[in-house]
C-alpha positions, 0 to 999 in steps of 0.5 A, a space after each residue: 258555289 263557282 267551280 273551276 275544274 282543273 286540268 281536263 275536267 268538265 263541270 256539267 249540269 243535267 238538263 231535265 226534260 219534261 213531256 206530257 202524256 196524252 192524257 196531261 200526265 207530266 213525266 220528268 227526265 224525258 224517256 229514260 235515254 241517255 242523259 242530256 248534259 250541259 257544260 258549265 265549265 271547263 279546265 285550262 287543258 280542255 278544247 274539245 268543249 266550252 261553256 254552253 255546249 250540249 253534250 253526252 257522256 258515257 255513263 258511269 263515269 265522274 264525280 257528283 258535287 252538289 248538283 254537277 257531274 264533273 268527268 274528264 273531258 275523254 268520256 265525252 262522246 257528242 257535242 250537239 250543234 
């Protein structure tokens, strides 16, 4: 499915990490921070972001469609570089 946010909103997609433990255990989701986000893509009023860019976001906030998290582009707090 294509998703084109309108007006300030972003699409974005988790990045699930992964780390094993000494002993080979796999844990899935890294540990327990704050999730990592990428964006998948932009509204026509956004200009903070752009697609690829790694972000964080204040939790609790925006719309689950299927497997994106869509939020305006205020909540979010870090851009990784």
């Amino acid at each position: 499915m294509d998703i084109r946010p309108l007006k300030n909103k972003v699409a974005l997609k988790e990045f699930v990490t992964e780390s094993t433990t000494s002993s080979g255990l796999v844990l899935m989701g890294g540990t327990g921070s704050t999730p990592e986000f990428g964006v998948v893509a932009v509204g026509p009023l956004v200009d903070c972001v752009k697609v690829g860019d790694r972000v964080y976001i204040e939790m609790g906030k925006g719309t689950i469609i299927d497997d994106m998290l869509i939020v305006e582009d205020k909540f979010i707090t870090v851009v990784l570089e």
